[in-house]
N, C-alpha and C positions, 0 to 999 in steps of 0.2 A: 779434428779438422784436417781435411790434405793439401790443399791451400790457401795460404794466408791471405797470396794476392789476387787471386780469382775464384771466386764461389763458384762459378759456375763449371768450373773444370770439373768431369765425375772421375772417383777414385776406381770405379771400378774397369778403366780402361787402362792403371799400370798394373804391369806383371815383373816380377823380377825372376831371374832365374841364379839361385848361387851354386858353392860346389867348392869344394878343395882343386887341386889341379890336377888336370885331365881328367876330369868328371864328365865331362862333355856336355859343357854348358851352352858353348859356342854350338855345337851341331844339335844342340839339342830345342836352342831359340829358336834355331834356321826353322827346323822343322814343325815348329809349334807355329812359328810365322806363316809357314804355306797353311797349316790346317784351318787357321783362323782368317786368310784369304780367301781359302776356298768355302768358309764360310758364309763370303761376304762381308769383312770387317777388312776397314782398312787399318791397315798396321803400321809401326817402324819400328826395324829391331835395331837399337845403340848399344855400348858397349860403357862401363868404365874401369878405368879411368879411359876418356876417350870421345869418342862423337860429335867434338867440332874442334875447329884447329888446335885454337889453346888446350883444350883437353888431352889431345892427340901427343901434342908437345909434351904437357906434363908427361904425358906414359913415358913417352921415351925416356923420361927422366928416370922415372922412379921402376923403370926396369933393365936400366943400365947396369950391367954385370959389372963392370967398371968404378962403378959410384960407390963412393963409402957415404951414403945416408943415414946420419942417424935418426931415432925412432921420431921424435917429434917432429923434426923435422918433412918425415915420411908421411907423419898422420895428415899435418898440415896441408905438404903438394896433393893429398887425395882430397881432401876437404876444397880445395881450390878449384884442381879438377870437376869436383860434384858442383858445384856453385855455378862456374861457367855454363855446364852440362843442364844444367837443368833449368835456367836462366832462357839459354838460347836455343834449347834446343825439345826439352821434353814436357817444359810445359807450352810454348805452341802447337807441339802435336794432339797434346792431351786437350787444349785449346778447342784444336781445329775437331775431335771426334775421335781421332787415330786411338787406339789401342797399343800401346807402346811396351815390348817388349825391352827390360834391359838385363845383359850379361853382366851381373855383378852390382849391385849398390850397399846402401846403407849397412847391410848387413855382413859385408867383406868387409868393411871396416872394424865393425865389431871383435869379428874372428880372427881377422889379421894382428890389428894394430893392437883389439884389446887382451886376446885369448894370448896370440903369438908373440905379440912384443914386450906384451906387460905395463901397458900404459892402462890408466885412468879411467875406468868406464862410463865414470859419470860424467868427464869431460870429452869422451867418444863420443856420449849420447847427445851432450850442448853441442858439440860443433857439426853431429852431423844434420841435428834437428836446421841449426842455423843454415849450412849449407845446400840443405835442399829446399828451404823455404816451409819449413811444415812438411813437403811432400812425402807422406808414404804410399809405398805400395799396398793396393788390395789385397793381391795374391802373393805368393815369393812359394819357388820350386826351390827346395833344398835337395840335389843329386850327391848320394853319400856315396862313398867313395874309402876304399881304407889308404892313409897315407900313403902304405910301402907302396899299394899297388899303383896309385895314381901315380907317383915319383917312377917305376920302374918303365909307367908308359913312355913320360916323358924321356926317359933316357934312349927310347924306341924310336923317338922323332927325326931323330940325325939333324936336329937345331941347334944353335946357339941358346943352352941353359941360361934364362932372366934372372937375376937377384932374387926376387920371389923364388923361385923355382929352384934356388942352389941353397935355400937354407935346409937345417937337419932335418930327419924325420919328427923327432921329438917338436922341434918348430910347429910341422905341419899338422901331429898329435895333434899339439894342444889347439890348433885353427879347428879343426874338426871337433874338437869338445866344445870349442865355443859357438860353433855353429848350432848345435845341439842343442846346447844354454840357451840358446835363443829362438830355438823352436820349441822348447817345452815352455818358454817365456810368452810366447807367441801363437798357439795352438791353432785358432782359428786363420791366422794368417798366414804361417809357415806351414808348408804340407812337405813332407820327407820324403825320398821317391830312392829305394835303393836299386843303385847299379842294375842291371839284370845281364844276363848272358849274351842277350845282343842289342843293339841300341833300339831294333825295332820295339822289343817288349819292353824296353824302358819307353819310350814316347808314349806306346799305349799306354803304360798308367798317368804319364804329363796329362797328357789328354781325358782320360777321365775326369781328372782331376778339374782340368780346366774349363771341359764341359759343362762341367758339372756345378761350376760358379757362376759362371755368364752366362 
């Protein structure tokens, strides 16, 4: 079941997009969002941790370069984040018809919290089920990515490096193994989409893919 508290919400109008960092998850929704406009669906792309105020705030939290957060603690603010996020915000979309695109969910939790921090899996999976109400995704784009490379873009950005973003390689290893874990877990609902040479022949295959479900 995807939702607990509305039956009539269809699953097959969430899409999730994951990815280690700089996989290019962000420009990668962007563009799945026009193709699926230009469709004629309407859409909204959100983000987490992220997508309504309180959400917004968490982020800032939990990507403060500044913050010493420990791991529980961090699973937690994301689980709150997700709660709000989905509360306010993506299931009246899914509600309303929308097709709702999101950068990052349930399954960055997994990778992060469960792969990378070493917490609890089976307590991952209780609180993420809790905090999105039942809600899973139909679809989920896994954009793989090899650590060094993704880290080396980001140092390309001329940004201020996030918390996420300044832990080891090894860290981000083991995020991507657990990504993995969770799409050989997941078959039918994770689809794998590696990097390509330019972002346009990476989209093309998003889009097959996505075609090719809905």
């Amino acid at each position: 079941m995807v939702c607990v508290m509305n039956k009539k919400i269809k699953k097959h109008f969430f899409i999730t997009v994951e990815g280690g960092e700089c996989s290019g998850k962000t420009t990668h929704s962007l563009l799945l969002k026009e193709h699926l406009e230009e469709k004629g669906y309407k859409v909204l792309l959100t983000r987490e941790p992220g997508g309504t105020i309180c959400s917004e705030a968490l982020r800032r939290i939990l990507l403060d370069p500044d913050l010493n957060i420990i791991s529980l603690s961090e699973l937690f603010l994301y689980e709150a984040a997700r709660a709000q996020h989905v509360k306010e915000l993506i299931f009246p979309a899914l509600k309303d018809g929308k097709v709702v695109i999101c950068d990052r969910f349930i399954d960055s939790t997994v990778a992060y919290q469960g792969y990378g921090r070493k917490l609890n899996l089976r307590l991952i999976d209780k609180l993420n089920s809790f905090a999105s109400f039942g809600l899973t995704p139909f679809l989920t784009i896994y954009l793989d990515i090899a650590p060094s490379e993704g880290l080396n873009k980001v140092k390309k950005l001329n940004k201020e490096i996030d918390r996420i973003e300044r832990e080891s390689v090894d860290f981000h290893k083991n995020v991507r193994r657990g990504y993995l874990k969770q799409a050989k877990k997941y078959p039918e609902r994770i689809k794998i989409v590696k990097i390509q040479s330019s972002p346009k022949n990476t989209q093309i295959l998003i889009r097959k893919i996505i075609d090719a479900a809905l």
